[in-house]
C-alpha positions in Angstrom: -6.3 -14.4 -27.6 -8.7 -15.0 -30.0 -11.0 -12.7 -30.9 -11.3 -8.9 -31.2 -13.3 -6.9 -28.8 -16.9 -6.5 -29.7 -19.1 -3.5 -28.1 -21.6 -5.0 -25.7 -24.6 -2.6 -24.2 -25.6 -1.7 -28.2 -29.2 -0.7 -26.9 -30.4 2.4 -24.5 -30.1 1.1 -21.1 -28.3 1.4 -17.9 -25.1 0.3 -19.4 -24.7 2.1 -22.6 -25.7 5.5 -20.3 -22.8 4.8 -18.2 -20.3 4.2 -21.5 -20.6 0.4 -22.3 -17.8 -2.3 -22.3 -15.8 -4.3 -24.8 -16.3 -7.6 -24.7 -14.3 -10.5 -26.1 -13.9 -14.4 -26.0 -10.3 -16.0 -25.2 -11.8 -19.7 -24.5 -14.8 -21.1 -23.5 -14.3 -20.3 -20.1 -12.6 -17.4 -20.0 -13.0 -13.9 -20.9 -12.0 -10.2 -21.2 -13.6 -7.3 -20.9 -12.7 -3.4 -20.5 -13.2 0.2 -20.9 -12.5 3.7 -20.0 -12.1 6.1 -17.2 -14.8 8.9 -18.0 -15.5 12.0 -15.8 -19.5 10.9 -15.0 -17.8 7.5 -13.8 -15.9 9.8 -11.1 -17.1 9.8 -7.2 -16.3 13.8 -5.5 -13.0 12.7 -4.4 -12.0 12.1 -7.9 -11.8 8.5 -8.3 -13.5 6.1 -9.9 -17.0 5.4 -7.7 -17.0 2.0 -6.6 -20.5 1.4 -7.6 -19.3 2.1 -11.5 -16.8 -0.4 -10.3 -19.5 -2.7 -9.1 -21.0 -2.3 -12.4 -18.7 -3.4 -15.0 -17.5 -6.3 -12.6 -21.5 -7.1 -12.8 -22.0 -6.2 -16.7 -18.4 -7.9 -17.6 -18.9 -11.1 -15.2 -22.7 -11.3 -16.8 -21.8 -11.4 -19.8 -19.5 -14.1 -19.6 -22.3 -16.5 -17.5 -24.4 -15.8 -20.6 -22.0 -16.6 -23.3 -21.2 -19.8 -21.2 -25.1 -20.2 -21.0 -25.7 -20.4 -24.6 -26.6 -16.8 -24.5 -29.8 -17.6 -22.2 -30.8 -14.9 -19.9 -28.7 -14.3 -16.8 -29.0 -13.1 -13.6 -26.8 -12.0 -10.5 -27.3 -14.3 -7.4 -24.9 -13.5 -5.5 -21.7 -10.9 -6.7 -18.5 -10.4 -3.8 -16.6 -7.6 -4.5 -13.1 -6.5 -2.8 -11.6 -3.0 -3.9 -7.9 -3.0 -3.8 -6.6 0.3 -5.9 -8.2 3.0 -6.8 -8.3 4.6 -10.6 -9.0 7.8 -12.4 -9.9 9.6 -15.3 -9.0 8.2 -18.4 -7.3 4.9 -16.6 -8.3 2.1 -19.5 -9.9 -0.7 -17.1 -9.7 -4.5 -18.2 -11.5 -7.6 -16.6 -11.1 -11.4 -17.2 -13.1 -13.9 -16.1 -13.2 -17.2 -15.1 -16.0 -19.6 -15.2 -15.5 -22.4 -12.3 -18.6 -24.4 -12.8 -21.8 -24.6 -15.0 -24.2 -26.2 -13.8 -28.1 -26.8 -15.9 -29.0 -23.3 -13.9 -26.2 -21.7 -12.2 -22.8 -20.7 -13.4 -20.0 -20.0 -10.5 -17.4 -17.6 -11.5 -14.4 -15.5 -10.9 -13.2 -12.0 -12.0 -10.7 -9.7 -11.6 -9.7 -6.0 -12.6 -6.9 -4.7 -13.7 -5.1 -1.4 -14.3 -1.5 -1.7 -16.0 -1.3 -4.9 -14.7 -2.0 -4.0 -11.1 -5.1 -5.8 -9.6 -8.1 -2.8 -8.6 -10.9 -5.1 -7.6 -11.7 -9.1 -7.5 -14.8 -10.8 -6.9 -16.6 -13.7 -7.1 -20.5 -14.5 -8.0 -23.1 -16.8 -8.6 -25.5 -16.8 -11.6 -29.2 -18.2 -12.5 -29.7 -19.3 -15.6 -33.1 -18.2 -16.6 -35.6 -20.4 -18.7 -36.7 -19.9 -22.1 
């Protein structure tokens, strides 16, 4: 792998309030994200909430169709997700992605989860390149 994780979500926002992810490139098609378990990412049964889940696959995922993008503005089209395990407090969470197409304004892609190796959640989304 070739680079070193780089903190993404630097400014106030929606992201950085929920804790941020760690971003990095391994080629110019794939990518690997992750983070860390934190008690206000929790749901009352003590689990992680599938909507933080949702999140990072959406922040992680994004981030990727804008790097592949020549960081132009992104956004979600279509995102399908499909929980498999659940995680915890303090589980360390890491996502890769796979970009399957670019296209002049769309960029198809895959992504999937993990926790010690074991797949959590995978998905699958669409999305728009915007113009400048």
């Amino acid at each position: 792998m070739s680079k070193k994780f780089e903190k993404i979500a630097i400014k106030p926002g929606f992201m950085k309030h929920n804790g941020g992810l760690l971003f990095r490139e391994i080629s110019k098609s794939e990518y690997e994200f992750k983070t860390t378990i934190k008690e206000n990412n929790l749901n009352t049964a003590g689990i992680t909430h599938g909507g933080y889940i949702a999140t990072i696959i959406d922040s992680g995922a994004g981030t990727g169709a804008h790097r592949t993008a020549k960081n132009s503005q992104c956004v979600t089209i279509s995102l399908d997700i499909k929980f498999i395990r659940a995680t915890k407090l303090d589980d360390e969470i890491i996502g890769f992605v796979k970009i399957l197409k670019k296209t002049k304004s769309m960029v198809f892609l895959i992504c999937h989860l993990k926790k010690n190796k074991k797949i959590i959640a995978s998905a699958s989304g669409i999305w728009k390149i915007l113009n400048k």
